[in-house]
C-alpha positions as CSV (number, residue, x, y, z in Angstrom):
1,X,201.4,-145.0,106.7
2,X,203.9,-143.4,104.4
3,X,205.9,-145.1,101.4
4,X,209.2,-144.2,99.7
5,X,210.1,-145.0,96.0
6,X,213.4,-145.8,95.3
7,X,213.8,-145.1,91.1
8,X,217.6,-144.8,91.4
9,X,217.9,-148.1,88.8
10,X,214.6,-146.2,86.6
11,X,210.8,-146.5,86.8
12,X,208.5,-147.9,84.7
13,X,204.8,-149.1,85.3
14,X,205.4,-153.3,85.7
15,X,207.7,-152.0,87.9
16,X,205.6,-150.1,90.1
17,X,203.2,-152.7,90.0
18,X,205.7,-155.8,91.0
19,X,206.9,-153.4,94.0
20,X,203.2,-152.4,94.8
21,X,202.8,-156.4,94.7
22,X,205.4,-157.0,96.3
23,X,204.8,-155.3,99.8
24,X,201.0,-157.3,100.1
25,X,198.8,-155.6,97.7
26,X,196.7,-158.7,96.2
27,X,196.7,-158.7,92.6
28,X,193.1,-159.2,92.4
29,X,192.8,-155.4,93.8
30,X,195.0,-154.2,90.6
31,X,192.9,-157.0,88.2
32,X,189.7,-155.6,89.4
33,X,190.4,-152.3,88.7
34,X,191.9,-152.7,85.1
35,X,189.0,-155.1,84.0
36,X,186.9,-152.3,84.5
37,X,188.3,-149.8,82.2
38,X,190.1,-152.1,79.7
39,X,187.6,-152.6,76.6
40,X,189.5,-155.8,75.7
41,X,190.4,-158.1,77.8
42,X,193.7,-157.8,80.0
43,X,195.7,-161.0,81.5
44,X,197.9,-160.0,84.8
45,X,200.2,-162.7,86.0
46,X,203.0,-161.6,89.2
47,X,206.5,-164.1,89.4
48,X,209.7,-164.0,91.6
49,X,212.7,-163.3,89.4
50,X,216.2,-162.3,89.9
51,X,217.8,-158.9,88.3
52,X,221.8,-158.8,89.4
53,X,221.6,-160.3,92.6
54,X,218.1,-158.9,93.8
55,X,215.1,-161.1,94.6
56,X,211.8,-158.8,92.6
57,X,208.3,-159.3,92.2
58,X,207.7,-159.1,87.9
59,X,204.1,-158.7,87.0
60,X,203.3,-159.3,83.3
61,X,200.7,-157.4,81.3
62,X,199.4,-159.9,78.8
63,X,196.9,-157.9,76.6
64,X,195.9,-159.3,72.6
65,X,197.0,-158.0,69.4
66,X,195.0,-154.8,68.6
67,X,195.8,-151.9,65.8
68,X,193.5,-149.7,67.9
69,X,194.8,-146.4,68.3
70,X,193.4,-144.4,71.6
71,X,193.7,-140.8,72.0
72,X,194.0,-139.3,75.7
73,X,190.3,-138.0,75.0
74,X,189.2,-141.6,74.4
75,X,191.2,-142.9,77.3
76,X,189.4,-140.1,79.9
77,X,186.0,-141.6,78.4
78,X,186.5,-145.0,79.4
79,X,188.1,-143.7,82.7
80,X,184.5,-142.1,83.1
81,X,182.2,-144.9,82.4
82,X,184.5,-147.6,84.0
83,X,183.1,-148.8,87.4
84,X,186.0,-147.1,89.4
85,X,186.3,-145.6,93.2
86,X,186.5,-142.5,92.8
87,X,189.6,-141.8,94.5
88,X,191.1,-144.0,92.0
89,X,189.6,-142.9,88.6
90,X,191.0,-139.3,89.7
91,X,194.4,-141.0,90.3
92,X,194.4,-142.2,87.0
93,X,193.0,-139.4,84.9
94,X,195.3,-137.0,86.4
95,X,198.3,-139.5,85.3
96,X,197.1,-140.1,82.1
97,X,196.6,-136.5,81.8
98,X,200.1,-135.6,82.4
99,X,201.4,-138.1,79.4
100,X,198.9,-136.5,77.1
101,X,200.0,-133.1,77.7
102,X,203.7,-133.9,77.9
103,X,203.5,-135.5,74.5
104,X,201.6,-133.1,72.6
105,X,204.2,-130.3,74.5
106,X,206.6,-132.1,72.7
107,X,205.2,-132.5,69.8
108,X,203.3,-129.4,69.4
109,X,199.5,-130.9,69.6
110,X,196.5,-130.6,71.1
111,X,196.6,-132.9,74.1
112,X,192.6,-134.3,73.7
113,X,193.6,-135.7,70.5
114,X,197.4,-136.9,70.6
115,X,197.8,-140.5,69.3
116,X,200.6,-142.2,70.5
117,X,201.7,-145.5,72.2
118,X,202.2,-144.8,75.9
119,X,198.6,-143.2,76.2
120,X,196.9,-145.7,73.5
121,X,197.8,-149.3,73.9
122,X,196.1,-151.7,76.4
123,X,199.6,-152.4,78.5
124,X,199.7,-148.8,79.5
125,X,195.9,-148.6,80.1
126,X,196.7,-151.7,82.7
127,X,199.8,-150.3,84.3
128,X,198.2,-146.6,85.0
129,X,194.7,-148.2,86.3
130,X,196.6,-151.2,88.3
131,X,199.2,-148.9,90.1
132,X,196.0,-145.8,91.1
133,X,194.1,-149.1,92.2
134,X,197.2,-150.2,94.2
135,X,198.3,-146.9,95.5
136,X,195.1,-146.3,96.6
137,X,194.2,-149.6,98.4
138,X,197.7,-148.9,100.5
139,X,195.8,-145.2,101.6
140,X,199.2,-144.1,101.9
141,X,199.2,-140.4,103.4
142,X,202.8,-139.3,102.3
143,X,204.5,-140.8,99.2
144,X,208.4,-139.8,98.7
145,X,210.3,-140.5,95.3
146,X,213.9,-140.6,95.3
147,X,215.5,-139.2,92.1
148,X,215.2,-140.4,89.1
149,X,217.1,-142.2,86.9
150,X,217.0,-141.7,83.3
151,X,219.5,-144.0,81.7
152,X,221.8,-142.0,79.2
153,X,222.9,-142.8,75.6
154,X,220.1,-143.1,72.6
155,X,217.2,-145.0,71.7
156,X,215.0,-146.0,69.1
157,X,211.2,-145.2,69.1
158,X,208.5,-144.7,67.1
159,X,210.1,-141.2,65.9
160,X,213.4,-142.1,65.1
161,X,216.6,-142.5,67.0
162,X,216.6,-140.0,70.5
163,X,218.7,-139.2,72.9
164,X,218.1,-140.6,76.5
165,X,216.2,-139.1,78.5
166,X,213.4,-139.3,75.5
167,X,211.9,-135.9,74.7
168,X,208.3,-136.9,76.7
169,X,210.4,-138.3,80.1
170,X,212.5,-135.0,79.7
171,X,209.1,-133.2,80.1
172,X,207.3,-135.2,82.8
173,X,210.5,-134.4,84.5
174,X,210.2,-130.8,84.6
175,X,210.9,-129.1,88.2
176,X,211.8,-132.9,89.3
177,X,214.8,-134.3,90.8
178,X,216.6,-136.7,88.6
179,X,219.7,-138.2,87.0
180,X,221.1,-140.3,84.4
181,X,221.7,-143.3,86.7
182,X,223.7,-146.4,86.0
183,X,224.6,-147.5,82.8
184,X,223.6,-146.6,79.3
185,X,220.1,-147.3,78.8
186,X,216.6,-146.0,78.5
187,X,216.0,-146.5,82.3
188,X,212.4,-144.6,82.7
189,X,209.5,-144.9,80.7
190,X,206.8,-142.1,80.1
191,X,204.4,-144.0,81.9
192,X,206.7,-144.6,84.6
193,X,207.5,-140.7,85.2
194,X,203.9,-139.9,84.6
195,X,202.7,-142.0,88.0
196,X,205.5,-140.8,89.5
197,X,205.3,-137.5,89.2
198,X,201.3,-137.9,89.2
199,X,201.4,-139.6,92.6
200,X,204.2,-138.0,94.8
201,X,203.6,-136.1,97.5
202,X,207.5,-134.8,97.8
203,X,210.8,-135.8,96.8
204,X,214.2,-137.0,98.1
205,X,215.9,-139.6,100.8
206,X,214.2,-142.0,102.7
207,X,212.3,-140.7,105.2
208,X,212.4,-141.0,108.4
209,X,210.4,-144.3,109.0
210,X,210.0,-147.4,111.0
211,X,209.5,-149.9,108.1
212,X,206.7,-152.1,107.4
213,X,207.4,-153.9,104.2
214,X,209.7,-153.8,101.3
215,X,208.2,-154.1,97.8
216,X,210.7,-154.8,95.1
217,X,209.5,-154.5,91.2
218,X,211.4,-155.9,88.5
219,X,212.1,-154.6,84.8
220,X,212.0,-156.9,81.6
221,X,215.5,-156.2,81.0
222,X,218.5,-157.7,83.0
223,X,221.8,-155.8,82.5
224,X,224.9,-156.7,83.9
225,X,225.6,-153.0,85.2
226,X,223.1,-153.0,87.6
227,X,219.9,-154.5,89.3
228,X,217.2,-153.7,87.5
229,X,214.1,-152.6,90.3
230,X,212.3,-150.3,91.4
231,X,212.4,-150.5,95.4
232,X,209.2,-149.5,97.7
233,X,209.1,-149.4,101.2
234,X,206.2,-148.6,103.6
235,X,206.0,-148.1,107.0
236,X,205.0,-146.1,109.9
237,X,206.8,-142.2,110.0
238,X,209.0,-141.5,112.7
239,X,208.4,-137.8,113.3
240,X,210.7,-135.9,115.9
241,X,207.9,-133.1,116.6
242,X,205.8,-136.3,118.2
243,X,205.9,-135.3,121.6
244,X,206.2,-137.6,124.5
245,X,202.4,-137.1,125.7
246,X,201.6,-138.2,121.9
247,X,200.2,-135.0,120.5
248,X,202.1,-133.3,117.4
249,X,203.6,-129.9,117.7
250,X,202.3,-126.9,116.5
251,X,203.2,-126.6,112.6
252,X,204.8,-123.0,111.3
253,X,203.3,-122.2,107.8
254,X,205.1,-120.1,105.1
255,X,204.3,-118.4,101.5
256,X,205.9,-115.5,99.7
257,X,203.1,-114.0,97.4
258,X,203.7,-110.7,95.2
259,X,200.5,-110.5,93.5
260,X,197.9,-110.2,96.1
261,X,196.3,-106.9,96.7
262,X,197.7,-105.2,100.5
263,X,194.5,-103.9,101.4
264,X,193.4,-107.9,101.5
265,X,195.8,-108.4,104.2
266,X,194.6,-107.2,107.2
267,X,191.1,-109.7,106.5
268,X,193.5,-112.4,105.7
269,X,194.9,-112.2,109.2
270,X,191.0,-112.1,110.7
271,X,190.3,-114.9,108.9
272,X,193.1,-117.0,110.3
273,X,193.0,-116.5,113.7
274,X,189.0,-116.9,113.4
275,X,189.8,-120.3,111.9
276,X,191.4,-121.3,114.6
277,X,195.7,-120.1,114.1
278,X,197.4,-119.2,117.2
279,X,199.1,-116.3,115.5
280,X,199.7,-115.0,111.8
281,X,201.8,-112.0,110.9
282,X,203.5,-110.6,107.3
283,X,207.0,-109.7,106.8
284,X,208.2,-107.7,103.7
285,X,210.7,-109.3,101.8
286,X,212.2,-108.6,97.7
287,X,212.2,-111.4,95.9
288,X,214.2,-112.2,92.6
289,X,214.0,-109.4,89.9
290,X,213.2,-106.5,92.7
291,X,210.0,-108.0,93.3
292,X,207.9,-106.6,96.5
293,X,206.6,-109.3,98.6
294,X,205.2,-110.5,101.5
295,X,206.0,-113.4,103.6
296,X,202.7,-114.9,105.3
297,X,203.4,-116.8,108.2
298,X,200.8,-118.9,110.4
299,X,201.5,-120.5,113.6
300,X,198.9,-123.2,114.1
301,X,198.0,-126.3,116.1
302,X,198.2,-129.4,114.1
303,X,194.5,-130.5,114.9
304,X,193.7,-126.8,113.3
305,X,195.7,-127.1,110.6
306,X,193.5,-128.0,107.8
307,X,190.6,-125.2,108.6
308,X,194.1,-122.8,108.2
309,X,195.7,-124.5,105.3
310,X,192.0,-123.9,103.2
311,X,191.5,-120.3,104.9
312,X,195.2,-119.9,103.3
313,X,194.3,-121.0,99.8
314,X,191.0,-120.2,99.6
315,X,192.1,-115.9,100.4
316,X,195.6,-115.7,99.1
317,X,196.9,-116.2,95.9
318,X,199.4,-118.6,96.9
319,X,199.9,-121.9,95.7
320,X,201.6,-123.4,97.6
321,X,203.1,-123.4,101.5
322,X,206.0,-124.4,103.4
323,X,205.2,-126.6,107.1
324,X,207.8,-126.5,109.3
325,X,206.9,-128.3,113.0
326,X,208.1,-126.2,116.0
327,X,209.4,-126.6,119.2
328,X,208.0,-124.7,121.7
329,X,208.5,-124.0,125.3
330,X,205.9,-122.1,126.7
331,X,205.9,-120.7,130.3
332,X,202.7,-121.5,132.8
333,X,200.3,-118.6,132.6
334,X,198.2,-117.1,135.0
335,X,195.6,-113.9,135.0
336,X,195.3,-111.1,137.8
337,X,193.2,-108.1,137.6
338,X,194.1,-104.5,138.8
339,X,191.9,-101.0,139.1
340,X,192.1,-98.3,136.8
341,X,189.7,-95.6,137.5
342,X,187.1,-98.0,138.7
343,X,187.7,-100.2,135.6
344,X,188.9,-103.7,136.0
345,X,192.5,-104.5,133.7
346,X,193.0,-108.4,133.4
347,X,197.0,-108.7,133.9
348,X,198.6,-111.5,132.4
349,X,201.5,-113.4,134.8
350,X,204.1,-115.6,133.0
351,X,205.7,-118.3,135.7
352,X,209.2,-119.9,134.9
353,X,209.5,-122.9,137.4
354,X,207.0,-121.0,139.6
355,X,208.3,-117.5,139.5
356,X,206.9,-114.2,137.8
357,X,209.3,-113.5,135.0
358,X,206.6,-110.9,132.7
359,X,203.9,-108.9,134.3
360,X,201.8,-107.8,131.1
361,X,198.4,-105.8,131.1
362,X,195.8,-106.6,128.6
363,X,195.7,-103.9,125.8
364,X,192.2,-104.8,124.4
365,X,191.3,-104.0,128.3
366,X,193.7,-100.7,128.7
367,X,191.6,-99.5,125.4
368,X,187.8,-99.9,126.3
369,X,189.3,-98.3,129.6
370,X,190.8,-95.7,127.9
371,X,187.5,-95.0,125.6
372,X,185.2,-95.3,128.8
373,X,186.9,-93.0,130.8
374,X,188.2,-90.2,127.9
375,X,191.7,-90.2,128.7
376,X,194.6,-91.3,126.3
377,X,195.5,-95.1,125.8
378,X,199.2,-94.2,127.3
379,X,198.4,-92.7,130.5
380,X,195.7,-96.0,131.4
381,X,198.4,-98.2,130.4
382,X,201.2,-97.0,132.5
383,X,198.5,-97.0,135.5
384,X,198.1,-100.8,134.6
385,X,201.6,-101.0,133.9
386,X,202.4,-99.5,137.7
387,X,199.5,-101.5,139.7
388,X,200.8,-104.5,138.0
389,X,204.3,-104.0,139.9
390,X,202.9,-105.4,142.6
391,X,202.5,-109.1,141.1
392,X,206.4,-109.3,140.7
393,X,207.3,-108.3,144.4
394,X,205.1,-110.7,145.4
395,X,206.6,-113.4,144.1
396,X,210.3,-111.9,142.5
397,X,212.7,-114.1,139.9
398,X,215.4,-116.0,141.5
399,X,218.6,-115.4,139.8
């Protein structure tokens, strides 16, 4: 299953959890999670409201009054000692994580000991803990987030009036698609951006998708200039490189990397094909500021993909890689052998709609045949290369 977030109205974390809600996750799953890590206690309540026209889940965050300030280095302690699935305590440290550092980027401290509101207070603590525990029951393998909208004009916060975006959503933004959106408000939160950007796979459109349910989460506020929601929808992916007998098609994968060592390259490739890639090769490219490079492309079978992928990461310096599926029409295949000074030569026959189109000699035979018998690799090949003649006027093209 795959799910696409649609922030173009803004983001915040009731809002992910009415839309998470909202397409069947039960609230006991997100009440569960934030009792756990909560050290007071935490009320969560979902209603059906109305934002300009649009029917939305709104789940309230009722916590009690409390002067407690929490730094991000008290927040990752209870995240440790809370009784949490793993999958989601790592969710939810790596989003809490981001609003740390973003903050103390903005404000020039140390991350582990920032005190501020949208890490500290018990509403936050409930939204990031109920939206990982919601994600994750979902077990969503892609999730795609539209662009996001901002809001535009100023607001007031605990610093002082800002300008929209607010200096901490400006920075959990970074290298993210986004815009100002409709009308002239603060329309995403930090903790909105920080799951967000903590929990997307990619961003953009709407995938291609059959889909499953719609999930609609509303904001507090309801302006006259637009809905107010946060839209999720999750379904099945409708992927062109399916093929008809079911299986995926092979997947080509791409990195540039400048900084890796060229004598490494030739046990990259090794490494590669051993783990199972049906071809890998390099292509020198320049990249931006006269930069050598190579390109390192891999042509693998899905099911093989992940032993690549690691073998990729794991020898390279790359971090990260470009998947493209590709089509592929490959011609029937057949083998043949032929005599070359008492040596056998495997001969490989490609077939288009049952005719010989490529007669091909194995090179890795021509060589050993070339080192048994002492005699140069280009006078054994264009022996193979002439007994192989043979195989095509037996069975010639058809024009």
């Amino acid at each position: 299953m795959i799910g696409w977030v649609d922030a173009s109205s803004g983001a915040s974390g009731d809002m992910l959890l009415g839309a998470l809600v909202g397409v069947g996750v039960p609230l006991t799953v997100v009440e569960k999670a934030v009792t756990a890590v909560a050290p007071e206690p935490v009320a969560l309540t979902a209603e059906t409201v109305s934002r300009n026209g649009f029917a939305a889940t709104r789940c309230h965050v009722d916590v009690p009054d409390s002067s407690t300030h929490r730094t991000w280095r008290d927040i990752a302690t209870l995240l440790a000692g809370a009784a949490l699935d793993a999958a989601v305590r790592s969710r939810a440290l790596a989003s809490f994580e981001r609003l740390a550092v973003a903050e103390a980027t903005v404000h020039g401290t140390d991350p582990a000991d920032v005190h501020f509101h949208e890490v500290g207070a018990l509403d936050a603590i409930a939204d990031v803990v109920g939206v990982c525990a919601a994600l994750e029951h979902l077990g969503l393998e892609q999730l795609v987030v539209s662009p996001i909208a901002v809001g535009s004009g100023r607001v007031t916060g605990a610093h002082g009036e800002m300008p929209v975006p607010p200096p901490a959503v400006a920075e959990l933004l970074r290298g993210v698609p986004s815009l100002a959106g409709p009308g002239q408000a603060e329309l995403c939160t930090p903790t909105g951006a920080a799951l967000l950007t903590a929990n997307a796979t990619s961003y953009g459109a709407q995938p291609a998708m059959s889909v499953r349910e719609i999930g609609v989460g509303a904001g507090g506020r309801d302006p006259r200039t637009h809905a107010n929601v946060l839209r999720l929808f999750v379904g099945d992916p409708a992927d062109p490189a399916e093929r008809a007998h079911g299986t995926k098609a092979p997947l080509l994968l791409e990195a540039n990397v400048d900084d890796l060592d060229p004598r490494l390259w030739p046990n990259v490739i090794a490494a590669l094909l051993e783990a199972g890639a049906s071809d890998a090769w390099l292509t020198p490219i320049l990249m931006k500021k006269g930069r050598p490079a190579h390109t390192l492309a891999v042509l693998v079978a899905d099911d093989r993909a992940d032993a690549v992928r690691t073998v990729i990461f794991r020898h390279t310096s790359t971090i990260g890689l470009r998947e493209i599926p590709i089509g592929k029409t490959a011609l029937d295949r057949s083998m043949r052998t032929v005599q070359v000074d008492g040596h056998d030569v495997r001969v490989k026959l490609a077939l288009h709609n049952g005719q010989v189109v490529n007669v091909q000699p194995e090179y890795d035979d021509v060589a050993r045949v070339a080192a048994d018998t002492g005699r140069p690799v280009k006078d054994v090949l264009a022996d193979a290369v002439a007994g192989s003649r043979r195989f095509r006027a037996q069975n010639p093209p058809q024009h």
